[in-house]
N, CA, C and O atoms as a GROMACS GRO file, in nm:
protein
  340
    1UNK      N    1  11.268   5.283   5.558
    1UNK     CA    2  11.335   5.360   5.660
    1UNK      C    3  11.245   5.390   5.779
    1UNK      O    4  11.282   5.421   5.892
    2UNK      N    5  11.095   5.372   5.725
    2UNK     CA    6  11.013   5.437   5.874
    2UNK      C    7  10.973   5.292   5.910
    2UNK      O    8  10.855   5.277   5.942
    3UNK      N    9  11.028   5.219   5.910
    3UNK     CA   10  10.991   5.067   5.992
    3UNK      C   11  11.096   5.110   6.131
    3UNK      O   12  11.062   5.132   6.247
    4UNK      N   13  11.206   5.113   6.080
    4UNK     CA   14  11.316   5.119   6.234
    4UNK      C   15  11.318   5.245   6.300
    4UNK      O   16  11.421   5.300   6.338
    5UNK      N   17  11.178   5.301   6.317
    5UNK     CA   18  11.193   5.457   6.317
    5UNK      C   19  11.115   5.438   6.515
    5UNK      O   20  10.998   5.401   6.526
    6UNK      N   21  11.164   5.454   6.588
    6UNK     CA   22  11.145   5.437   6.703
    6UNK      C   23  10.982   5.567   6.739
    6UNK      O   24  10.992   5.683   6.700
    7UNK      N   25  10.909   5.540   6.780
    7UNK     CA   26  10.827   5.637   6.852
    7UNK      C   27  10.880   5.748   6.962
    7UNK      O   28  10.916   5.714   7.075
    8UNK      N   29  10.880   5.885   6.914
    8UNK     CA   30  10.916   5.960   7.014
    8UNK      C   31  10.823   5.985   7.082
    8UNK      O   32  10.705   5.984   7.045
    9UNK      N   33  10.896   6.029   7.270
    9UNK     CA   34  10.762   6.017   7.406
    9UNK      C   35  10.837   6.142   7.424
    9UNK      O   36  10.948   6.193   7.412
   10UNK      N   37  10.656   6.178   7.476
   10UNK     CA   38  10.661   6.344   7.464
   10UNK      C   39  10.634   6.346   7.631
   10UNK      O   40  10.523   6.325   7.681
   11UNK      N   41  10.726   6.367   7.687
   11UNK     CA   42  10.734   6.354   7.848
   11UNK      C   43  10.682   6.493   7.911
   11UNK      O   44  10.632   6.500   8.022
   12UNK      N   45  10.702   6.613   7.816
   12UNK     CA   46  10.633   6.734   7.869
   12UNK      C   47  10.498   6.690   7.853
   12UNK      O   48  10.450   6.746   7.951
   13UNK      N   49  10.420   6.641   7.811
   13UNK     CA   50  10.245   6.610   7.804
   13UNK      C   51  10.162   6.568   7.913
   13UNK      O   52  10.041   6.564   7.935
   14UNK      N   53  10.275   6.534   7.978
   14UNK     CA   54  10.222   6.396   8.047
   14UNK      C   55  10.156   6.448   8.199
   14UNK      O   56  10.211   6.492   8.300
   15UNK      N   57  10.022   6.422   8.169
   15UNK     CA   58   9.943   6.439   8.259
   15UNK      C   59   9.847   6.345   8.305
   15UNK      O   60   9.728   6.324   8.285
   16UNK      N   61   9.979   6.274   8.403
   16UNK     CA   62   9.901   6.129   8.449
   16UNK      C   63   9.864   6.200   8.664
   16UNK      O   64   9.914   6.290   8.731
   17UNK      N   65   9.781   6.117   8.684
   17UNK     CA   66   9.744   6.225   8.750
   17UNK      C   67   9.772   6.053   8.943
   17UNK      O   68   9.735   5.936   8.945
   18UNK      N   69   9.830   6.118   9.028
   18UNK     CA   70   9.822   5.995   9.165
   18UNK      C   71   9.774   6.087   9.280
   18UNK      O   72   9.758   6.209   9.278
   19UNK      N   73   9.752   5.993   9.385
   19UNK     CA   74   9.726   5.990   9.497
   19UNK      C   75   9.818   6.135   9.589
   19UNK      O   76   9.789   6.178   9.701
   20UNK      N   77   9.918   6.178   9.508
   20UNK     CA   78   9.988   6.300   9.547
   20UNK      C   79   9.917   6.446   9.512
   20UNK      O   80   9.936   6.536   9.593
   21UNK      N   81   9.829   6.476   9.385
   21UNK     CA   82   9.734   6.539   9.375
   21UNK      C   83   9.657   6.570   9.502
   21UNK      O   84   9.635   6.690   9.519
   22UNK      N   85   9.617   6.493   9.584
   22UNK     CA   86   9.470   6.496   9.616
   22UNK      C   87   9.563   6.533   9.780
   22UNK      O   88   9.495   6.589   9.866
   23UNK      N   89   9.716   6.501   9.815
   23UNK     CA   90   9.792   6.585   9.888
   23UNK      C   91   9.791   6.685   9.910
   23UNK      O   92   9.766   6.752  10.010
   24UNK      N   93   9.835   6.714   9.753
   24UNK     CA   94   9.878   6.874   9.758
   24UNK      C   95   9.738   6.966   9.747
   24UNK      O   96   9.738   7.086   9.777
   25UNK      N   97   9.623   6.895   9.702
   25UNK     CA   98   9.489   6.961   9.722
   25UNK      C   99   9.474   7.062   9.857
   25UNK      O  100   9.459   7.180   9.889
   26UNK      N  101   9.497   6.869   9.933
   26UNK     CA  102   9.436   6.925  10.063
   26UNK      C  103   9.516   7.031  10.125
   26UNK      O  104   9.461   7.125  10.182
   27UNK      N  105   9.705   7.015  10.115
   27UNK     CA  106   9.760   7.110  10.174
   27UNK      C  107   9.743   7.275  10.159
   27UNK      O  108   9.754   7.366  10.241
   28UNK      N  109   9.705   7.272   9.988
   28UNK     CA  110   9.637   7.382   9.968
   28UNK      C  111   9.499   7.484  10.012
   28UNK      O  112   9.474   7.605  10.010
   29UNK      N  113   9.449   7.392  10.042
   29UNK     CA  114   9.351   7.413  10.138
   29UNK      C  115   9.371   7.488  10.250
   29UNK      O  116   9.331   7.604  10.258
   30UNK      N  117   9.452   7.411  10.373
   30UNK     CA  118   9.496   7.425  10.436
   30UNK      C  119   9.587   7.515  10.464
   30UNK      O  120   9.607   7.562  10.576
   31UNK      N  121   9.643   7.543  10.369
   31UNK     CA  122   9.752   7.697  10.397
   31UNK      C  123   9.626   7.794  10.326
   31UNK      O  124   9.682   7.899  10.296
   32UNK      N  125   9.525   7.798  10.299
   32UNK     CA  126   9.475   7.879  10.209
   32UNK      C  127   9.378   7.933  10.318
   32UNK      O  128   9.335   8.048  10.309
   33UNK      N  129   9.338   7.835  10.444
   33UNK     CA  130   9.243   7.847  10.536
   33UNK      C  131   9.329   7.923  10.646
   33UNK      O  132   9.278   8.019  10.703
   34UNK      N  133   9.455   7.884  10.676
   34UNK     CA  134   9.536   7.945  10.808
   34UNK      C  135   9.576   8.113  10.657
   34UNK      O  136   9.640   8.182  10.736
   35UNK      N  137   9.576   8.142  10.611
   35UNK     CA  138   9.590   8.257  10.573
   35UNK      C  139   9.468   8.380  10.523
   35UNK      O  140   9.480   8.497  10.488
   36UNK      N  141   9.377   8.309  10.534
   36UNK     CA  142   9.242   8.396  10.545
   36UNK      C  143   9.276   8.439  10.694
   36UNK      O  144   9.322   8.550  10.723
   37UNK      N  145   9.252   8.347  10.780
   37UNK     CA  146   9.256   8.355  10.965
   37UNK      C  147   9.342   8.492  10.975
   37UNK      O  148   9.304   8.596  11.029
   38UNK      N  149   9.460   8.472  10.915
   38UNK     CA  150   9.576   8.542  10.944
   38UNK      C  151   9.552   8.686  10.892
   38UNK      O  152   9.605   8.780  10.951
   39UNK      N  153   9.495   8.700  10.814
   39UNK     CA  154   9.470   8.805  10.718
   39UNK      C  155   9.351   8.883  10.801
   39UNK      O  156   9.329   9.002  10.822
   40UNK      N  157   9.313   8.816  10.821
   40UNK     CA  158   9.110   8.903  10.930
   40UNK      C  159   9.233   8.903  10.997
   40UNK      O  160   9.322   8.938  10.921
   41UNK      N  161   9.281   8.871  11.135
   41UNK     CA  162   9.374   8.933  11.231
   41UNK      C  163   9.445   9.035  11.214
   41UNK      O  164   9.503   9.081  11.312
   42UNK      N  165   9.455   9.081  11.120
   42UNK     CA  166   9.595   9.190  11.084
   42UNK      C  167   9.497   9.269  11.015
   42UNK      O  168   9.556   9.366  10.966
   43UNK      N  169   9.375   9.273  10.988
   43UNK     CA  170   9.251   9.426  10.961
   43UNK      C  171   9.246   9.460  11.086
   43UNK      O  172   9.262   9.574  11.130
   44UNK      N  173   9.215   9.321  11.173
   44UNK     CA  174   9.206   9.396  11.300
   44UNK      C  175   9.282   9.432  11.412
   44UNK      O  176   9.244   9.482  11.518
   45UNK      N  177   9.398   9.401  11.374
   45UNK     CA  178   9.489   9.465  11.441
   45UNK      C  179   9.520   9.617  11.434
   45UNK      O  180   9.522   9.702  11.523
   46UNK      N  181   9.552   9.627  11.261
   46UNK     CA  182   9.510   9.753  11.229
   46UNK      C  183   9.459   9.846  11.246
   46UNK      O  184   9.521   9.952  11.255
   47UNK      N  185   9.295   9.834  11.261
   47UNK     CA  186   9.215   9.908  11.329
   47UNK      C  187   9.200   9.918  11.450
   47UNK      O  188   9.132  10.007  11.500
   48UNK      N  189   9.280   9.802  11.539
   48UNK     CA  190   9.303   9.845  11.695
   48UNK      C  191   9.363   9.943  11.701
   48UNK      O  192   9.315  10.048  11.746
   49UNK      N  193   9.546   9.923  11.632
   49UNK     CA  194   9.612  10.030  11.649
   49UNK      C  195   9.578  10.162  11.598
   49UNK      O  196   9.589  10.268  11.660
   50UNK      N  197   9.539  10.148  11.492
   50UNK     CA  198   9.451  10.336  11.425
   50UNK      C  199   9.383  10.369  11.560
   50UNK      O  200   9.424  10.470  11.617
   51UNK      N  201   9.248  10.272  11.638
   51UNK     CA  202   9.158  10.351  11.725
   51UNK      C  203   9.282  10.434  11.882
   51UNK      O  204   9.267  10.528  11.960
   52UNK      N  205   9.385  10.337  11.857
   52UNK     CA  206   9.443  10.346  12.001
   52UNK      C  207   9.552  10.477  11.922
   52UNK      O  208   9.615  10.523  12.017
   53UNK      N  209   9.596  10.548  11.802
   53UNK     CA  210   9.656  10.602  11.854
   53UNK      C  211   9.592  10.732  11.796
   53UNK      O  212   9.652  10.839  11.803
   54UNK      N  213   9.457  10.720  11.736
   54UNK     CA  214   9.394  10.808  11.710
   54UNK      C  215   9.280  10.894  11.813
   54UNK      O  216   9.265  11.015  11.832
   55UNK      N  217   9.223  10.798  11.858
   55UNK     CA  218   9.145  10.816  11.955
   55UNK      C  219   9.133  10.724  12.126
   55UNK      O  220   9.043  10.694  12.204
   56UNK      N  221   9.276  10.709  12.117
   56UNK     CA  222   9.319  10.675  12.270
   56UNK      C  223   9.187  10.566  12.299
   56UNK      O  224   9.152  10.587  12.416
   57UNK      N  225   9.107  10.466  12.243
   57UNK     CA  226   9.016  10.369  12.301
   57UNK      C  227   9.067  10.234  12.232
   57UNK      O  228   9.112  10.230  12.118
   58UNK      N  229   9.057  10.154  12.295
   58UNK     CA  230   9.052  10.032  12.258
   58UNK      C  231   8.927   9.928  12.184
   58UNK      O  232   8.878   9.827  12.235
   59UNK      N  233   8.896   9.986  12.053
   59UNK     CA  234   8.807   9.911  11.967
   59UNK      C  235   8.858   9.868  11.789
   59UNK      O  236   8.945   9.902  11.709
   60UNK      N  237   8.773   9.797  11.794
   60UNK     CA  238   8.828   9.712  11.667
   60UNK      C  239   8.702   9.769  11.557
   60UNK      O  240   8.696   9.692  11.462
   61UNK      N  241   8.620   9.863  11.550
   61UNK     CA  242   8.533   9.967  11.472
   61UNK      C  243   8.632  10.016  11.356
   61UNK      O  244   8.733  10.070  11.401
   62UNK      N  245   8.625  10.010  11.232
   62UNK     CA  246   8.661  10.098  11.102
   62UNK      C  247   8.621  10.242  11.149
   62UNK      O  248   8.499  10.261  11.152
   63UNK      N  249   8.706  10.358  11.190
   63UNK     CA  250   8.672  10.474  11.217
   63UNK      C  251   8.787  10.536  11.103
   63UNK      O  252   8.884  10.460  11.105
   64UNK      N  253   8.808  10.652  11.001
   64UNK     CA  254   8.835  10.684  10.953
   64UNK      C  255   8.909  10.784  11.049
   64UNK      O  256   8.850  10.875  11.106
   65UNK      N  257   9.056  10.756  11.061
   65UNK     CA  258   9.123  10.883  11.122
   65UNK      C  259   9.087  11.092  11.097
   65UNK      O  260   9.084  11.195  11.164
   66UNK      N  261   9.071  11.049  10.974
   66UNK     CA  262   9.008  11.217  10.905
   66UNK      C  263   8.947  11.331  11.018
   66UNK      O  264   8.940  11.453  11.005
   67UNK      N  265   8.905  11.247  11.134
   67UNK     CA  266   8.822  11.332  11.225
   67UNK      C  267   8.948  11.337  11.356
   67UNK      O  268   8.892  11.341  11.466
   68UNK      N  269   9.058  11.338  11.365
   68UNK     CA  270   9.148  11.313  11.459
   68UNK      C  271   9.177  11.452  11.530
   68UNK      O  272   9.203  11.553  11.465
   69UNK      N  273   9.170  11.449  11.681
   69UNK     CA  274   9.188  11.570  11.726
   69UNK      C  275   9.355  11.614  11.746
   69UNK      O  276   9.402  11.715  11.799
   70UNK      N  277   9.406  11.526  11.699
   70UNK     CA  278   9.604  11.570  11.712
   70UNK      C  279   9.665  11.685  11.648
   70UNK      O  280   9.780  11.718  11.675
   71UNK      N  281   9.587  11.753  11.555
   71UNK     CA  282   9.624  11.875  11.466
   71UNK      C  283   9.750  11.814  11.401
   71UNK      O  284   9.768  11.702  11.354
   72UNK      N  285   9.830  11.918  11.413
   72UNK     CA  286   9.961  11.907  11.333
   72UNK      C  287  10.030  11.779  11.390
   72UNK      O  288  10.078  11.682  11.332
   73UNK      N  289  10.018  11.811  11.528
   73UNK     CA  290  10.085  11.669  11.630
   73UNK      C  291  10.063  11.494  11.526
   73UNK      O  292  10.142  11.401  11.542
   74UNK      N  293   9.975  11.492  11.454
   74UNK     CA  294   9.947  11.344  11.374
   74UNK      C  295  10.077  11.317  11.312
   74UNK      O  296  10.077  11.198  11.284
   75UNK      N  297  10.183  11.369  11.279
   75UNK     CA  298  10.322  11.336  11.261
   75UNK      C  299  10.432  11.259  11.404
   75UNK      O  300  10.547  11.215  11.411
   76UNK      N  301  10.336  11.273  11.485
   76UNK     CA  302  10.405  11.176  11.588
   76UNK      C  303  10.370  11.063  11.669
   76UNK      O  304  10.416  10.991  11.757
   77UNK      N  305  10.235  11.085  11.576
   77UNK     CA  306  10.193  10.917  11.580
   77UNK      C  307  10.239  10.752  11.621
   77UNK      O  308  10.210  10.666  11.704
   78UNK      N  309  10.328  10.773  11.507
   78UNK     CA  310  10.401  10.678  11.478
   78UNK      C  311  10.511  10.642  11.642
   78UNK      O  312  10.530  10.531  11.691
   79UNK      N  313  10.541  10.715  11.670
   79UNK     CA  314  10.692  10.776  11.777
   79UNK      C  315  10.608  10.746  11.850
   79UNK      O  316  10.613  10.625  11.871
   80UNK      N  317  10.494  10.815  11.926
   80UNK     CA  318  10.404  10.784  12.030
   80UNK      C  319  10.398  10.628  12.069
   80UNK      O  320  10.449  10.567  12.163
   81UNK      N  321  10.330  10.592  11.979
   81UNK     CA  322  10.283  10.401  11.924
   81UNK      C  323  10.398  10.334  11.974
   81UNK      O  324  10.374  10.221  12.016
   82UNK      N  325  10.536  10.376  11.983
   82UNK     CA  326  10.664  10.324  11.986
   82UNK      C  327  10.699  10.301  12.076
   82UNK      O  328  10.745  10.194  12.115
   83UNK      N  329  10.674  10.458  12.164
   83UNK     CA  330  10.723  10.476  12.294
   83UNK      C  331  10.622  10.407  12.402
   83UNK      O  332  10.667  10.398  12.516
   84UNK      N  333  10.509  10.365  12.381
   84UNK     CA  334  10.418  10.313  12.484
   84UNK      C  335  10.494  10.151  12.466
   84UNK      O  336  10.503  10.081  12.567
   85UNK      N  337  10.524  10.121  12.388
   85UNK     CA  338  10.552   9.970  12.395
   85UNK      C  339  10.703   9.916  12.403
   85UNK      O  340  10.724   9.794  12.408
   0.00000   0.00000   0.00000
């Protein structure tokens, strides 16, 4: 009975490897490089907008808002930021 017994192919295994690999490498790369870029731009955007609506200057410096002279006014932050643009 195991003479006519056909070989089963195990098609989930199969890790044959082409020239499409070394594609999707590079594309990976490549979206991996334009999203670092993208990512540093938007810290520093961030910290533009914190310096500009915290301390009215235009710098790209990590300053911790904590020292902000707006008092209670820091709830209109946001509205301010809005209305200039």
């Amino acid at each position: 009975m195991t003479e006519n017994a056909e070989p089963i192919e195990d098609r989930l295994a199969d890790f044959t490897r082409d020239k499409r690999i070394l594609l999707l490498s590079v594309m990976a790369v490549i979206i991996g490089a334009i999203s670092a870029v993208v990512a540093k731009a938007l810290v520093w955007l961030i910290a533009v907008i914190t310096n500009l609506t915290f301390f009215q200057r235009f710098s790209s410096d990590f300053i911790s808002p904590t020292n902000h002279h707006l008092g209670i006014f820091v709830i209109f932050a946001p509205v301010e930021q809005c209305a200039r643009h």
